[in-house]
N, C-alpha and C positions, 0 to 999 in steps of 0.2 A: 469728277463732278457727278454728282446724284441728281437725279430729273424724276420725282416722282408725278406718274400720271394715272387721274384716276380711272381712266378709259381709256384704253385702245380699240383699236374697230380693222377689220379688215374688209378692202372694198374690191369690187371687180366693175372694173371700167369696158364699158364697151364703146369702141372709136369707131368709123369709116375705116373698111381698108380699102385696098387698090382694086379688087375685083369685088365679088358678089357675097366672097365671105369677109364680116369685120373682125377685126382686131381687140383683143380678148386679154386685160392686165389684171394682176391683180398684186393689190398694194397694202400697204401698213401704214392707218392712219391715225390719229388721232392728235391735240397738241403738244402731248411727252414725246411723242414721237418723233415730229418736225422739230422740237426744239432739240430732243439728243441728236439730230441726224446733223442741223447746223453746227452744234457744238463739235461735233467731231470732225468735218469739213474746216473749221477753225484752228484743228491744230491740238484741241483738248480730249480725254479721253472720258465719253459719260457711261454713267450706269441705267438703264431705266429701272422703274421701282412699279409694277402696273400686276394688275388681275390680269389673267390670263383662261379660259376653259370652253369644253367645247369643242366641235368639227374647227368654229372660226378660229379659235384658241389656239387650236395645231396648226393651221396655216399660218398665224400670226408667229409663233414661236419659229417657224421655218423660215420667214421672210425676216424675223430680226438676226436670227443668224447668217442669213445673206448680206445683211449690211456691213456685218461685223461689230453691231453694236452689241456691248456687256448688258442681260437680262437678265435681272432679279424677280421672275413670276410667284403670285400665289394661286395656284390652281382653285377655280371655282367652277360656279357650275356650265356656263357660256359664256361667251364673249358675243359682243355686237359685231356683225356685218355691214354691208351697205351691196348693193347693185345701182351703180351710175351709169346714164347713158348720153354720153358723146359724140354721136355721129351727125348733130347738127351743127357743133360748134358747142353748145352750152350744153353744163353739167344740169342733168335730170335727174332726178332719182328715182328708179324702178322699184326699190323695197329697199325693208329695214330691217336687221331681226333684232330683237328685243336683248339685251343684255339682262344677266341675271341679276338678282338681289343680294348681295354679300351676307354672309351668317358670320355670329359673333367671334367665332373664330377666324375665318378670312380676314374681317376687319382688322385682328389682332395680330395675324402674321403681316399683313400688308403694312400699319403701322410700325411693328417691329422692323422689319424688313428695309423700309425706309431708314427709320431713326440709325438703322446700324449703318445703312452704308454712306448716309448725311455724316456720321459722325468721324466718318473715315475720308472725308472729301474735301476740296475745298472751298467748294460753293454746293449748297444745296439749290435745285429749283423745283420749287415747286407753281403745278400747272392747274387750271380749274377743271370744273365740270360742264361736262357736255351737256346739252339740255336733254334731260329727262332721268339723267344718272340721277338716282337715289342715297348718295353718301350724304350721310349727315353730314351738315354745317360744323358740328361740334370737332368733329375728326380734323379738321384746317384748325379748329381750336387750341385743341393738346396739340398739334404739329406744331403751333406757336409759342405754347409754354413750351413742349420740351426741346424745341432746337435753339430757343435763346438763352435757357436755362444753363444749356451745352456750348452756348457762345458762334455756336454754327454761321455764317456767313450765306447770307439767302438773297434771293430772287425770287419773286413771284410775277407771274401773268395772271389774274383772274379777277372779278369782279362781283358784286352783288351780297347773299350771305356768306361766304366761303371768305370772301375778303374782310365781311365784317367782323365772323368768327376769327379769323386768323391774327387779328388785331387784336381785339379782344384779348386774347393771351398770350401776344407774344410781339418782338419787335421782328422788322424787314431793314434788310441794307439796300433794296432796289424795291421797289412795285412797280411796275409797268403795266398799265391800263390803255383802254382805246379810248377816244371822246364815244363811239357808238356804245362801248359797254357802260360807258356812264350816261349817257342819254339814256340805255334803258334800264339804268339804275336811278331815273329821274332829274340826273341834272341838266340845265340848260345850257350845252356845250355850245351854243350860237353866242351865247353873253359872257365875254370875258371875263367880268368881275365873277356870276357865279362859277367859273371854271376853274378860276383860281382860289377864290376862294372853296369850292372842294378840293382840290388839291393843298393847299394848308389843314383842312380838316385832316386830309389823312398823313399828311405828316405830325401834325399833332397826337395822332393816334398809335404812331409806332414805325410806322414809313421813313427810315432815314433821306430819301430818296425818292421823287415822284416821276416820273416819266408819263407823258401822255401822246400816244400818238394819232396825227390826224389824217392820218391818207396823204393825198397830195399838199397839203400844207403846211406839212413837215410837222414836227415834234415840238410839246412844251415840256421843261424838266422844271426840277425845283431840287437843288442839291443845296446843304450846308446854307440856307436863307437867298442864296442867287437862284434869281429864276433868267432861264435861258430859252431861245429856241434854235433852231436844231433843221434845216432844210436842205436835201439829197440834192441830186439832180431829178427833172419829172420824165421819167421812161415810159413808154407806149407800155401798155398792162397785158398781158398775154394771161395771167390769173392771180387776183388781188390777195387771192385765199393762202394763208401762213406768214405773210410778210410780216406780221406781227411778233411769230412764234421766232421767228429770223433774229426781229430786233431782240427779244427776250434773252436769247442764244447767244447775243453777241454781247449784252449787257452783262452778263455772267462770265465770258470767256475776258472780255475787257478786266474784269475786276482780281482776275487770278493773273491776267498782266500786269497788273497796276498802272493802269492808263490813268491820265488825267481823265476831270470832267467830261473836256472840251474833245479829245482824243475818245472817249468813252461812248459818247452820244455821237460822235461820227462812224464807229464803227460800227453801231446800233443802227444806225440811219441810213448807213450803206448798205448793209443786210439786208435791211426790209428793202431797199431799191432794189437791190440784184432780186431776188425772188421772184419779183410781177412782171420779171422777164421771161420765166419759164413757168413749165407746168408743173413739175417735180415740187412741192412744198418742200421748202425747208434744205433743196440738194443745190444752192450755188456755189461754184466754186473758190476758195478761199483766196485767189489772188483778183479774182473780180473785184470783191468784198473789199480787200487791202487797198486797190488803185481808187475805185470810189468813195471811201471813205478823204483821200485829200480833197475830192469836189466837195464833200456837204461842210455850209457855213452854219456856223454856230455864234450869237450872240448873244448877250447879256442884257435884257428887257430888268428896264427901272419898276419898281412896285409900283 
C-alpha cells in the first residue's frame, strides 16, 4: 500500500516522571504516518511517500526505520518539529518550527515518487495538509487525473481545497471525512438533510464511497446509493487525536480484503474505537481491532 503524506513532523513530548526529572519522547508524526503505522498493525505492508530535510528530517528518517516502516523520502530543505508538553495531563504546545517551502523540483520528485509506488500498490492513500503546509491544491489535482487515468484503487482523508482539487481531476473509491472538517468547510453537520446532502454532492463529484465520521455517534457512509450508519462501542477517551487516521487505515486494509460494506465500516469503526484508548496515534493492536469490530452495529437509514 502507498500512503502519501504531505508532512511529516517530529515531536518531543515532555511527560511527568517519577522523581524531579521528567520523561523526555520523541516521536513521528503526522497523518501518513498514523495511517501507515495502523495499516501495518493490520496485517498490510505500506510505503510512505513524504518530504523529508533537516536536523528534524534525520530524526524523522531514524524513527521511521525504527518502526520498520518502507520510506520513500525527497530530501528538502526542513522538516517541521513540534515540542509538546504533558506533565499536566493535556497536550501544550511549547514551539513549532516552521517546515520549508518545496522548490519545483521536490514537487516533481515527490509527485513522481508517489505516482510510482501507487502504481505498484494496491490501494493508494492519500492524506491532506496540515495547517499552514503550502502545497498547492493543484498537486491532489494531477494526483487525481493521474491515479484514475492508471485505474489506481484510492482512499483519501482530507477535506477543504485539496479535496476539492482532487475531485476535480480524478475519481475516489473511499473518501473518508469528519463532520468537524466539514463544519469548517461550512456545512451544517447539526442538520441531517444538509449533511447528506453534502455527502451526495461529493459522490456526484467522483467519491464512489462517502464515509463520515462523528466521534461518539458513530459513522454515516454512502456506498453504491445505501446510505448506512455505523456505531462502535463508546470507550472512556484517553486521546481522541488519530482515531480518524485509524478508520482511514482500516478502510484501505478492508478493501485489499474484500470485505463487504457492512464488514468494511466495522472494521473502520473498531479502529477508530481502539485508538482513544491509548496514547500512541494510530499503534493498536490488530486483534483488539478484530474482536471489536463484531461489537460495531451497522444499519441501513432509508433516504
Amino acid at each position: 500500500m502507498c500512503v502519501f503524506a504531505p508532512s511529516l513532523f517530529t515531536t518531543v513530548t515532555i511527560e511527568a516522571g517519577a522523581d524531579e526529572f521528567a520523561d523526555i519522547h520523541f516521536h513521528l508524526g503526522g497523518q501518513g504516518f498514523w495511517v501507515a503505522r495502523m495499516v501495518r498493525e493490520l496485517g498490510q505492508r505500506p510505503i510512505l511517500c513524504a518530504p523529508a530535510g533537516g536536523e528534524a528530517g534525520d530524526v524523522m528518517r531514524g524513527l521511521v526505520a525504527s518502526t520498520g516502516l518502507d520510506f520513500s523520502a525527497v530530501r528538502v530543505a526542513a522538516s517541521p518539529a513540534y515540542v509538546h508538553d504533558r506533565r499536566q495531563g493535556e497536550r501544550v504546545v511549547v514551539a513549532t518550527g516552521r517546515p520549508s517551502s518545496l522548490s519545483r523540483h521536490e514537487l516533481d520528485d515527490l509527485f513522481g515518487k508517489t505516482l510510482r509506488h501507487a502504481l505498484g500498490a494496491k490501494v493508494c492513500v492519500i492524506t491532506g495538509r496540515p495547517s499552514g503546509d503550502e502545497l498547492a491544491p493543484d498537486f491532489y489535482r494531477r494526483l487525481g487525473v493521474d491515479l484514475s487515468a492508471a485505474g489506481v484503487r484510492t482512499v483519501a482523508d482530507f477535506h477543504g481545497e485539496e479535496m476539492e482539487a482532487y475531485l476535480s481531476g480524478g475519481r475516489l473509491d473511499v473518501l473518508k471525512v469528519s463532520d468537524e472538517d466539514l463544519a469548517a468547510d461550512g456545512v451544517d453537520v447539526e442538520d441531517g438533510r444538509a449533511l447528506w446532502k453534502e455527502i451526495d454532492r461529493l459522490h456526484e463529484m467522483g467519491a464512489e464511497a462517502v464515509v463520515v465520521s462523528q466521534g461518539s455517534r458513530g459513522s454515516l457512509a454512502a456506498f453504491d446509493g445505501t446510505r448506512l450508519r455505523a456505531v462502535a462501542p463508546e470507550f472512556e477517551v484517553v486521546d481522541h487525536m488519530g482515531a480518524g487516521d485509524s478508520m482511514t487505515a482500516a478502510l484501505a486494509v478492508g478493501i485489499i480484503r474484500g470485505l463487504s460494506v457492512a464488514e468494511l465500516l466495522q472494521l473502520a469503526c473498531a479502529a477508530g474505537a481502539a485508538n482513544v484508548t491509548r496514547h500512541g496515534l494510530g499503534s493498536s493492536q490488530a486483534d483488539l481491532v478484530e474482536r471489536l469490530a463484531a461489537l460495531v452495529t451497522v444499519e441501513e437509514i432509508e433516504a
